[in-house]
N, C-alpha and C positions, 0 to 999 in steps of 0.2 A: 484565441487560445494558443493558436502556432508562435507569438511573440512572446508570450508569458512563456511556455516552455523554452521558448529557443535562446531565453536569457539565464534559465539553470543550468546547474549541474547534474550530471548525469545520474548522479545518486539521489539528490534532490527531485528530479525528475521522476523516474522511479518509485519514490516512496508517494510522491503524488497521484500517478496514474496506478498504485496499488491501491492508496485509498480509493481515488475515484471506484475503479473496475471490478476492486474484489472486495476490500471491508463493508464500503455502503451497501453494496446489494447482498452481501450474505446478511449483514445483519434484518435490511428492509426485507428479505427470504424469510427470515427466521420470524418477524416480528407479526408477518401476514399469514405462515401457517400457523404461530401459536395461537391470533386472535381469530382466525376464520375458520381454523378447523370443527371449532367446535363449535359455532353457527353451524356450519354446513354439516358437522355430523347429528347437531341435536334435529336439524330439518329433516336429514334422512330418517331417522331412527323414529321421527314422530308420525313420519310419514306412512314406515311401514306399520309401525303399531298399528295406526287409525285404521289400517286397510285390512288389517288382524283382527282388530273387535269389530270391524265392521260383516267377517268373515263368519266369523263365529257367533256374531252377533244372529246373524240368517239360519247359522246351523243350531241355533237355542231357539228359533222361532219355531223353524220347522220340525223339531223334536217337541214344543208345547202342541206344536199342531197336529202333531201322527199321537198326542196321548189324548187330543182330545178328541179326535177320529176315534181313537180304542174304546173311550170312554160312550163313545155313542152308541158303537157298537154292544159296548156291555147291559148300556140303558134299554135297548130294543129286543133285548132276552126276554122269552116270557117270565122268566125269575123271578125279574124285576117288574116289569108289568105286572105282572100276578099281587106282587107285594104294592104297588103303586095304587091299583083300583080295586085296592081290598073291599068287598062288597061284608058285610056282616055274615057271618060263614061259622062254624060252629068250633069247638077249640080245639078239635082234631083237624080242623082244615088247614088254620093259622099255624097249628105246629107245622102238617105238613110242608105249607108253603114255605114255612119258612126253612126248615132241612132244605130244601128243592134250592132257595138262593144261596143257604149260608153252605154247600156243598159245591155250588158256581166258584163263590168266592174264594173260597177254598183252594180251590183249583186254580183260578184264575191266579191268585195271592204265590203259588207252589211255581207258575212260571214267569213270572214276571222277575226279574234280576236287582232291583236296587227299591222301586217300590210299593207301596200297598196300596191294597184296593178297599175301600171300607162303603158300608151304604148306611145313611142317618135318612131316619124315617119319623115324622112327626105323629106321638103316640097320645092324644088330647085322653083319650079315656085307657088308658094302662092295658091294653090288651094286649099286648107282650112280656107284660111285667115278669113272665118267667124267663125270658130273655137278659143273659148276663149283663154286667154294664162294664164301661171301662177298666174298671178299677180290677175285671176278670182279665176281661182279652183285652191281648192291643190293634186289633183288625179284625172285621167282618162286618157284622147287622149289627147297627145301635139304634135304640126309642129314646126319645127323646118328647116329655110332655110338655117341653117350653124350648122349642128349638127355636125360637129368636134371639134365646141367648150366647148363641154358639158365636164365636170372635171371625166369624166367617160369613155368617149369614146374612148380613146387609152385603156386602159385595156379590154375593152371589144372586141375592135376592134381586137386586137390581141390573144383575148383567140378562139377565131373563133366559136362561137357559143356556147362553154361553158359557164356556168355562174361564174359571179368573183364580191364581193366583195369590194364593193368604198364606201367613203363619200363622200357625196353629199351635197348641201344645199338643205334645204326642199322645195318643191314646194311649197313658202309661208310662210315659219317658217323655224327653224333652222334646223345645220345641224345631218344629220341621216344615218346611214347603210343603203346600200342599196345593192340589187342583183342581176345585171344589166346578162344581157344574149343579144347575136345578135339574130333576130331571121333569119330562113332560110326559103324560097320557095319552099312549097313543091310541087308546081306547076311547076315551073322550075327545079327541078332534085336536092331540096336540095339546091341550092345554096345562101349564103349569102345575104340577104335583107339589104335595111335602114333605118329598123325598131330593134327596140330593146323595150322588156319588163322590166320596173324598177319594183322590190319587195323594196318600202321602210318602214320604221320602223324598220330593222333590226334588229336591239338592244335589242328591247323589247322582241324579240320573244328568243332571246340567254341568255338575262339576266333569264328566267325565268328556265333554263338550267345551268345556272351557280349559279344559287341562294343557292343549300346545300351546294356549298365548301363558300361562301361567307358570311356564318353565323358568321364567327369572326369578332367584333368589332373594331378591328385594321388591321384588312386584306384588301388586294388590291388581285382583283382577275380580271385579265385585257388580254384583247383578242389582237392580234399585227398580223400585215400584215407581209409580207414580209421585208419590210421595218421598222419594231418595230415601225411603227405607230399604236397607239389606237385606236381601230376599235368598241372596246365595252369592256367597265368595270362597275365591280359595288363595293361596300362597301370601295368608299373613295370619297371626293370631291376636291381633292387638284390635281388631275391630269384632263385637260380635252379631251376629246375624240376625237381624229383627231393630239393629239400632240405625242410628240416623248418621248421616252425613251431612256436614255441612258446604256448601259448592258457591263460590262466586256468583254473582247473579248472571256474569256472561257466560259461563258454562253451565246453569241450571238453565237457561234460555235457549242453549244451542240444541241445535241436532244431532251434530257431527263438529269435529275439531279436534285440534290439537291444541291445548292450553298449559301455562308455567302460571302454576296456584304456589301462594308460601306457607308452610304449614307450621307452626311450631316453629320458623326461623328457621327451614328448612326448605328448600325449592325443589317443588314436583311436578314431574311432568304427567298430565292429566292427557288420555287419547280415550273418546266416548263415540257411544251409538248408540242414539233414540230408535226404538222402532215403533213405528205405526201400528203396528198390531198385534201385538201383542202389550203396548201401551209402556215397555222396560224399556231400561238405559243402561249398557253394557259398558262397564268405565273400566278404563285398565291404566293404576298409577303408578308412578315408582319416581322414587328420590331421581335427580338428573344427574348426581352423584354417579349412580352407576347407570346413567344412560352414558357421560363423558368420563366413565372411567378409565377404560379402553384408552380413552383418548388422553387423558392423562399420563396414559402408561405412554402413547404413542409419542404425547406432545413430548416426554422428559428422553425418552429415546432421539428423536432429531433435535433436542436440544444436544442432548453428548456427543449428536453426530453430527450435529453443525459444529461444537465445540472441537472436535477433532479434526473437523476438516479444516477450520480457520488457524487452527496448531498448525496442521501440516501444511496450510500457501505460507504462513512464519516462515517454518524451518526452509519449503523449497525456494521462498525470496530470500531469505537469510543465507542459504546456499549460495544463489543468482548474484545476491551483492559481491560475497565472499571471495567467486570463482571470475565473473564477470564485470560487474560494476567498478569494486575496487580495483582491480589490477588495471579496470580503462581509467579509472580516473589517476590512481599513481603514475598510470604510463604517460597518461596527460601531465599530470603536474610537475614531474622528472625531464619533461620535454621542451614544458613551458620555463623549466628554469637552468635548462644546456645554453650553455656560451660553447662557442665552437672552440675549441684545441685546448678545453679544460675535462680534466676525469670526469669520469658518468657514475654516479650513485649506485645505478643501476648493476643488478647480476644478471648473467644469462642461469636459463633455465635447464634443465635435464632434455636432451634432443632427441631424448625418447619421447617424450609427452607430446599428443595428440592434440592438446589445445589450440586453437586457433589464437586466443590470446597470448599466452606462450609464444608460441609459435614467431606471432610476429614482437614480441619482446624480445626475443635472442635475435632478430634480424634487424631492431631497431638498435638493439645494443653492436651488435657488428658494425652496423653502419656507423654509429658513432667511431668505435674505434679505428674505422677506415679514415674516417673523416678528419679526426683529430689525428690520426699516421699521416695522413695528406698534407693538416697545415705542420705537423711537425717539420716532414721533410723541405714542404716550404717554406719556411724560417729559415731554415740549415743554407739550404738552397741562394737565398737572399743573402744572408749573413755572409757567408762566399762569396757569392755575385759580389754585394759593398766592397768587401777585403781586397776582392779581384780589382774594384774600379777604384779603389785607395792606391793599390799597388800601380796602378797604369796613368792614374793621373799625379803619383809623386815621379813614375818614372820619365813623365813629359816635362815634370822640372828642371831636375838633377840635368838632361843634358841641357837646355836651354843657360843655366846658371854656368855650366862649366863652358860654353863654348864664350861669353862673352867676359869669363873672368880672363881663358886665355888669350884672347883678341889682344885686352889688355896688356897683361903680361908683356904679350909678343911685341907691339909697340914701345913698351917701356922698355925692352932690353933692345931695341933698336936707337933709343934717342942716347939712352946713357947706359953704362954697365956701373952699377954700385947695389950696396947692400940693399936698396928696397925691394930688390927687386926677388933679391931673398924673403923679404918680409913678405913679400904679397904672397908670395910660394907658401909660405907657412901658413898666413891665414886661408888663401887657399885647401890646403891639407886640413884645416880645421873644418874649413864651412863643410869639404866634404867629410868628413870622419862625422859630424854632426848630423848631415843629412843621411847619411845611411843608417846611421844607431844600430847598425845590428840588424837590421830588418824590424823595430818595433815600430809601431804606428804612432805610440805616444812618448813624450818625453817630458824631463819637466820644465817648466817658465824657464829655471836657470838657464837650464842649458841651451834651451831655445833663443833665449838672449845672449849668449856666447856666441852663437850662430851667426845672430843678427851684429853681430859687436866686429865681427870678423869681415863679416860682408859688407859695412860700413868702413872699416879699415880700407878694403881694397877700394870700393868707391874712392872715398876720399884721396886715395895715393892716386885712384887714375883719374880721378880731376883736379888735381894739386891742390889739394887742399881748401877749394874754394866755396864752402858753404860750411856751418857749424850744428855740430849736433850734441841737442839738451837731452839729458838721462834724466829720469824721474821716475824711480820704481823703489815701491815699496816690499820688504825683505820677506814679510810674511807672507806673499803670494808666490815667492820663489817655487816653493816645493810643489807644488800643485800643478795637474799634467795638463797637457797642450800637445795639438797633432802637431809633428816638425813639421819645419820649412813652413808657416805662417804666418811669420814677420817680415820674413825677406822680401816676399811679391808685394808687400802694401809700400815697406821703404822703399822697393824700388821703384814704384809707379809716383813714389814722392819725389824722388831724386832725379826721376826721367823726364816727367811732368808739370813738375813744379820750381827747383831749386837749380837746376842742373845748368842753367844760364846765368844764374842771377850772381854767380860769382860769389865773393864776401857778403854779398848780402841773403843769402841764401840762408837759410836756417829751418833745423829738422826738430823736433822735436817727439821722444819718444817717452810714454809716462804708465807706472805698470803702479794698477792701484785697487783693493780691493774695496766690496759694497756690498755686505752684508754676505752670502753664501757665494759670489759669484766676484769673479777677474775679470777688470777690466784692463784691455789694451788700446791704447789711443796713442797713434802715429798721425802726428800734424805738420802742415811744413805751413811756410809762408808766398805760396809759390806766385807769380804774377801772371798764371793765364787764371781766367774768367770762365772755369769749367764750371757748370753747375751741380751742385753735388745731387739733386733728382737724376740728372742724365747718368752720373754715376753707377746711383743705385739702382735705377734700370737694369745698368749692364750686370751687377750683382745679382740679381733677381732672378736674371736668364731672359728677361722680357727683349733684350737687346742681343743678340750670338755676335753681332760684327765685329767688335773688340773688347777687350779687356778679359782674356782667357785667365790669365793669374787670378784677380782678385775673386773672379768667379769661382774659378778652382777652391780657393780657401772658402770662401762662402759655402760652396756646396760639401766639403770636407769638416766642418764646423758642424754642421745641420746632421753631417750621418753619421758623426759618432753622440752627438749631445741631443739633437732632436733641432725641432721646427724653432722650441725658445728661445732661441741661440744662435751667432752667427756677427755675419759683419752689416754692420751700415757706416753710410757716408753722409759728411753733412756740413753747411758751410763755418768756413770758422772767423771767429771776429777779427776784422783787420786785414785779411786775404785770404787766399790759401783753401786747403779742403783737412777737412779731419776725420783720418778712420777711426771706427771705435769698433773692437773687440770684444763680443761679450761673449765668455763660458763658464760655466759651473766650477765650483771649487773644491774638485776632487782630484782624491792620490789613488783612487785604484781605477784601473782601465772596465773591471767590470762591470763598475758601476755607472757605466755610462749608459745615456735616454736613449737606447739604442729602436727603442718601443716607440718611439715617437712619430718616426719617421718611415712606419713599417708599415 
């Protein structure tokens, strides 16, 4: 990992360890609580439900149980006894008894809150027949001469005295729960009567028991027989009470659970509770719509708030790049591409700003400017120093040239007094009036060659005339400039070294010729010592100091005003002798000289 980073760039980099650090994990944040929140909230929410109908499920038991306690209690009145072991009694008895119960019930019916108490009595020979019938009252004493046709009577008839749970139609209105029980004789030893106590209203009295888990607005919270018939529901109107349900067979099978049924192409979540004894199933359902509704609202809220958060790491890396990144990577690539003692791109910054990048931009940019002032002045510096060692090393010519032109002189005006000795005087005056120029460093071929023309003059008169010198220069390279005094230390090291014995036979030749941008000067003699021209150029090179100070001089004067391409060499020439060649550039302004070269 450390190589693959440490081969980016710093923005590069960056944009990588943002993906890595903060896009992957907010989105995998994002992606785990949209799909898991709502596992984890439909498991809570099923959770509690089941533990709510399981709650209420005990408190609808116990409420069937405290009314069928009541009802025992009401069976064991002599009232009802009395009416149960009706003995053949005369028709003032049977009214009697009967006032006596239907006066209980009455009463009983006056405190009870939600529902009624009614007693069916099997009348095989009509001896109540003055006794209203339903279609009077809707509660009290009914006869009945075929009471096995009652929609209750087999359940009851077979719980044997327990009390059991039927609809019923209402005595006179719709129909209703009810809590039908046989009653027994307690006169006869307990044994089964043909009488039975009806508790109707049922419903109402369970609904007010089921009513805390029944607070959701989309919930169905529905009470079921044996038979998954609805026996009492509340907070829906689309199911009605006495019809059927239809339940997966692993939720008609269970006891207890939390189950996701499809209804309609609609998914519900089912939370039930069988009980054992009272033989109901307490189901409480509701679309999972609004179980994860909530959770929809929650999920689309940290959706906006994941999406604002991932805005805002944008905007504070887009800042980060902005303030940080880019200004290091400029100040690197401005850095990367500074040549020393050239301008800097770069601005400095306001040195009020606090930035540590800033900061150190205005001291990188300083430092350049120091830096390029440094080689400035060193150039300046250099360029002086040269001029200086131009000036010191033409000034160890000039006397060298005049002390041995007068030597001359002084001998010639000693052998004979005639006019040459005027003439030497004059080129004399010449070589120096040429060598001083004024103080310029350059001058051009011509005149350097007048120089040389003069100096050869005087040679020649101080060794009588005994060696010959060939001119060979072409006109076009006249104009074109040349350091003075050049010429003079090569012919003279030819005329000292080579010719300067040989008498008549002696011969100089000097040939001034140009090749393409650049002057060539070639001074050759034919001289008869067996110098090698290597050893020569040694001593031009500087490799050798022990002699030959002139020609070196011109070599290293050659070199610091044209550069390193430029300069003298030596080399042998066909037939004897040695030949220098001069090479420099073919320019008329001094500015333009390689001065760069050499720097």
């Amino acid at each position: 990992m450390r190589p693959v980073l440490s081969n980016l760039s710093m923005m590069r980099r960056f944009l990588l360890l943002f993906f890595l650090f903060v896009v992957i994990p907010v989105i995998f944040m994002y992606l785990f609580v949209t799909r898991n929140v709502s596992s984890i909230t439909e498991k809570q929410v099923g959770s509690a439900l089941l533990e709510l109908v399981k709650t209420n499920h005990v408190t609808l038991d116990r409420s069937m149980a405290h009314m069928e306690e009541t009802m025992n209690k009401i069976m064991i009145t002599p009232e009802i006894q009395n009416m149960v072991s009706l003995p053949t009694v005369s028709m003032y008895e049977r009214v009697r008894r009967y006032n006596e119960l239907d006066r209980t019930l009455t009463l009983t019916n006056l405190s009870a809150n939600a529902v009624s108490y009614s007693f069916v009595l099997q009348d095989d020979n009509r001896l109540f027949s003055f006794v209203p019938g339903s279609e009077i009252q809707l509660r009290g004493i009914f006869f009945s001469d075929n009471i096995t046709t009652q929609p209750w009577y087999d359940s009851a008839f077979k719980a044997k005295g327990r009390a059991v749970l039927s609809l019923i139609p209402s005595f006179g209105g719709p129909q209703t729960l009810a809590m039908v029980k046989q009653m027994n004789d307690i006169y006869d030893g307990g044994t089964p009567s043909p009488g039975y106590l009806i508790v109707s209203g049922m419903e109402y009295l369970l609904k007010s028991d089921m009513a805390p888990v029944s607070d959701s607005r989309e919930g169905e919270l529905l009470l079921l027989d044996a038979n998954d018939r609805i026996i009492s529901l509340t907070g829906t109107d689309r199911l009605p009470m006495g019809g059927f349900i239809e339940l997966p067979a692993n939720v008609a099978q269970a006891n207890e659970g939390v189950f996701h049924v499809e209804v309609g192409g609609e998914k519900w979540m089912y939370a039930l509770h069988r009980s054992g004894d009272s033989g109901t199933m307490l189901l409480f359902r509701t679309p999972l719509s609004a179980v994860i509704g909530e959770h929809v609202a929650i999920n689309r809220l940290v959706s906006y708030s994941m999406l604002i958060y991932f805005l805002l790491l944008v905007l504070v890396s887009f800042y980060f790049i902005r303030s940080i990144v880019r200004p290091i990577a400029k100040f690197a690539r401005f850095s990367r591409s500074y040549e020393p003692g050239k301008p800097l791109a770069m601005q400095r910054q306001s040195d009020k700003s606090r930035d540590e990048v800033a900061i150190l931009n205005n001291r990188f940019v300083d430092m350049v400017y120091r830096l390029n002032q440094t080689i400035h002045d060193k150039y300046e510096l250099e360029i002086k120093q040269r001029e200086a060692e131009l000036a010191i090393l033409h000034s160890q010519i000039n006397p060298h040239l005049l002390y041995n032109t007068l030597e001359s002189i002084y001998w010639r005006m000693l052998v004979e007094d005639n006019t040459e000795s005027a003439e030497m005087v004059m080129d004399l005056s010449l070589v120096m009036r040429i060598g001083l120029s004024r103080g310029k460093e350059l001058i051009t071929i011509e005149e350097e060659l007048q120089h040389a023309e003069a100096y050869i003059r005087l040679q020649s008169k101080r060794h009588e005339y005994s060696f010959r010198v060939h001119w060979e220069t072409d006109d076009a390279a006249k104009p074109f400039l040349i350091p003075k005094v050049v010429l003079q230390p090569l012919i003279e090291n030819a005329i000292f070294h080579g010719i300067r014995r040989m008498n008549e036979d002696g011969e100089l030749w000097i040939t001034l010729r140009m090749e393409g941008c650049e002057v060539v000067v070639i001074v050759e003699d034919n001289g008869f010592k067996t110098i090698a021209a290597e050893a020569i150029q040694e001593i031009v090179e500087g490799r050798n100091t022990d002699a030959g100070y002139g020609i070196r001089n011109v070599n290293r004067r050659i070199r610091l005003h044209y550069g390193s391409g430029y300069g003298l060499r030596y080399e042998d020439r066909e037939g004897g002798g040695i030949r220098a060649v001069l090479r420099l550039p073919a320019m008329t302004d001094s500015a333009n000289s390689k001065e760069d070269d050499h720097v």
